[in-house]
C-alpha positions in Angstrom: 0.0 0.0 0.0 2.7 2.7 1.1 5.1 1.4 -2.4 1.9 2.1 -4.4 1.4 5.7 -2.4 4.7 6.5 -3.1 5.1 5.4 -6.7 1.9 7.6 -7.5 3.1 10.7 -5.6 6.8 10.3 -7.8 5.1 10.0 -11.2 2.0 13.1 -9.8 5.6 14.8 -9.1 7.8 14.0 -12.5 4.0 15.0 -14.5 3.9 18.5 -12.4 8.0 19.1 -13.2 7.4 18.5 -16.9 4.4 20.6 -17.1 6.1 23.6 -15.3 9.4 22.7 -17.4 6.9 23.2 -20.6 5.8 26.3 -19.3 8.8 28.0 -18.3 10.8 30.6 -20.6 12.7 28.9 -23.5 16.7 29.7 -22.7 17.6 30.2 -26.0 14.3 32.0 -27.0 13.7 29.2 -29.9 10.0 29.0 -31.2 9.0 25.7 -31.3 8.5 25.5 -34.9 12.6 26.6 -35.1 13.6 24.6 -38.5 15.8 21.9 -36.8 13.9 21.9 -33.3 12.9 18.3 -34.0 16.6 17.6 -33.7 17.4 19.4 -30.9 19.8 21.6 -33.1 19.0 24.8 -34.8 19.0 24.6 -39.1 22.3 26.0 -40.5 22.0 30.0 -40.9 19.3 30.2 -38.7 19.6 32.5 -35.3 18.1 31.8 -32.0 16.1 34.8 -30.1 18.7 34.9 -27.6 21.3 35.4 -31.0 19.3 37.8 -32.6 19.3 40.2 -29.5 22.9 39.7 -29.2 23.7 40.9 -32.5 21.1 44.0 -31.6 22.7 45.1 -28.6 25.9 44.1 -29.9 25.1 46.4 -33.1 23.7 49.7 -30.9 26.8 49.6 -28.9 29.4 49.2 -31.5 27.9 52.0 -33.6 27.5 54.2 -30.7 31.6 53.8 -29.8 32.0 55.1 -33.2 30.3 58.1 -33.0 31.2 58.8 -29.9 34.7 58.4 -30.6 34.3 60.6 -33.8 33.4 63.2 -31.2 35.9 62.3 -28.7 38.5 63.5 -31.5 36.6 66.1 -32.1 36.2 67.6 -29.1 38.6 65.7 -27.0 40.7 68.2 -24.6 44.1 66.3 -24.4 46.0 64.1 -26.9 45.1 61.3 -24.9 41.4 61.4 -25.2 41.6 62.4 -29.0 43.9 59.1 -30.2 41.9 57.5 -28.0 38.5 58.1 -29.6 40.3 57.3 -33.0 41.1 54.1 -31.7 37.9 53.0 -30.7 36.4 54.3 -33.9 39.1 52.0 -36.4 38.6 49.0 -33.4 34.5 49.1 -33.5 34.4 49.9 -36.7 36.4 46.9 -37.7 34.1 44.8 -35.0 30.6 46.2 -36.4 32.0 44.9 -40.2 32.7 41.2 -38.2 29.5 41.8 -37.0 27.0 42.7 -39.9 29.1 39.3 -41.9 28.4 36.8 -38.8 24.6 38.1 -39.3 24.1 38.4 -42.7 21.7 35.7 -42.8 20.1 37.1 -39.4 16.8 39.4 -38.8 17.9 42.7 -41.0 16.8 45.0 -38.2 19.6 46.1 -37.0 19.4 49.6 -35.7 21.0 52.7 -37.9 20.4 54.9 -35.0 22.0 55.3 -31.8 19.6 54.3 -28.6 18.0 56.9 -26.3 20.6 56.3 -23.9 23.5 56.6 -26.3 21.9 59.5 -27.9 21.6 61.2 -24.2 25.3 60.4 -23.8 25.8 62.3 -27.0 23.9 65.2 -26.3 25.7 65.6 -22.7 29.1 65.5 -24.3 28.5 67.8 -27.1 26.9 70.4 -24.3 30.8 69.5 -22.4 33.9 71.1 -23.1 37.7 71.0 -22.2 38.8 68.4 -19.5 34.8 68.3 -18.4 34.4 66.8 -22.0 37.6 64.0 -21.1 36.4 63.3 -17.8 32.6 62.7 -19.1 34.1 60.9 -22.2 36.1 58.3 -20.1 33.1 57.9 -17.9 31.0 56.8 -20.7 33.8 54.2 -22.1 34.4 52.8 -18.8 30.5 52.1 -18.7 29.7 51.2 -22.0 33.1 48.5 -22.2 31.7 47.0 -18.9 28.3 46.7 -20.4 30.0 45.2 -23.9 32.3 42.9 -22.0 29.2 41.7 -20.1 27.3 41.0 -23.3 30.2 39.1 -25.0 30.5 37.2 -21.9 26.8 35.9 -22.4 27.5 35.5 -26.1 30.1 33.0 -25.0 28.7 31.0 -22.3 25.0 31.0 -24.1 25.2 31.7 -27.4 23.5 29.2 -30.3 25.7 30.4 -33.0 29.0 29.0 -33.1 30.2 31.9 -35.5 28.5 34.6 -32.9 30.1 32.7 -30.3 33.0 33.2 -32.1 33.2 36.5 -32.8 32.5 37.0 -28.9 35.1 35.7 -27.6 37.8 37.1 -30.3 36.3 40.7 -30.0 36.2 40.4 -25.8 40.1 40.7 -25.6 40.0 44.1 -27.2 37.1 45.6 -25.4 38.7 44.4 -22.0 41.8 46.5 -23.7 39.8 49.3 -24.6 38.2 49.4 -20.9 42.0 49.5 -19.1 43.5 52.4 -21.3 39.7 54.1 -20.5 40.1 53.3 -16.8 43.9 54.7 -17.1 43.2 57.8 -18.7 40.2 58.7 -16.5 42.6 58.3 -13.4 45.1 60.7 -14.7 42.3 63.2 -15.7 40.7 63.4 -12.3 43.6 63.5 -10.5 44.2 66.9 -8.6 47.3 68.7 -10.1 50.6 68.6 -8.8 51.0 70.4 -5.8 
């Protein structure tokens, strides 16, 4: 009698797993009807959700280092700061070209525009000037390489997409690059001047 009680109450529990497994968020953010899902792996060419908003946030970022670091020379107070934002726009711009050829099969939709968040960053640097302009700059770059570093991170621990995975983890070493000379050069600007 109890071998029967407890044989029903372990397959009520394995039914009441797999029915909250089914309705629990899909990791990857595959829809069912994925071609390849019946195997288990996605179809050649074919992006998951999870790869798709990877290559968007991937995308807004890179093209916002650009422009910003076309403003950074621009605007930029000291030498530093200038041949810095040079180097992040020939870096990013030579990432966002990787990019747009690992998803050239993917959803077309990636944005042309900077995000509201980039384009507030913008707009508070072009309203800065002199070392307020370096100090915001750096600010920004320190921020926005965490965030980066962060996403590639995910890319290559979650990823679908061998090639995205790919790309990740061979653009993370210059991002981590990009966020030490930003960390080095903010230090040296907000330091107080020799006494």
């Amino acid at each position: 009698m109890i071998r029967t009680q407890m044989i029903v109450a372990l397959f009520m529990l394995g039914s009441s797993a797999i029915a909250v497994a089914q309705t629990l968020p899909n990791a990857g953010f595959i829809a069912p009807d994925t071609p390849g899902m019946e195997t288990g792996k996605l179809a050649p060419n074919h992006l998951s959700g999870s790869d798709k908003l990877f290559i968007r946030q991937a995308a807004i970022g890179g093209q916002a280092e650009v422009e910003l670091g076309k403003l950074a020379q621009q605007k930029g107070n000291s030498e530093a700061v200038r041949d810095f934002g040079k180097r992040m726009v020939s870096d990013h711009s030579k990432a966002n070209d990787q990019l747009m050829r690992v998803q050239k099969d993917a959803d077309p939709s990636t944005p042309k525009e900077p995000d509201p968040e980039h384009k507030r960053i913008r707009d508070d640097l072009n309203k800065a000037s002199g070392k307020e302009f370096d100090i915001a700059y750096l600010a920004s770059q320190i921020q926005d390489h965490q965030k980066t570093a962060n996403l590639l991170l995910w890319e290559i621990s979650s990823g679908q997409s061998a090639e995205l995975t790919k790309y990740a983890a061979d653009t993370l070493p210059t991002v981590m690059a990009h966020l030490e000379i930003a960390k080095q050069h903010a230090a040296l600007r907000s330091a107080p001047p020799p006494q």
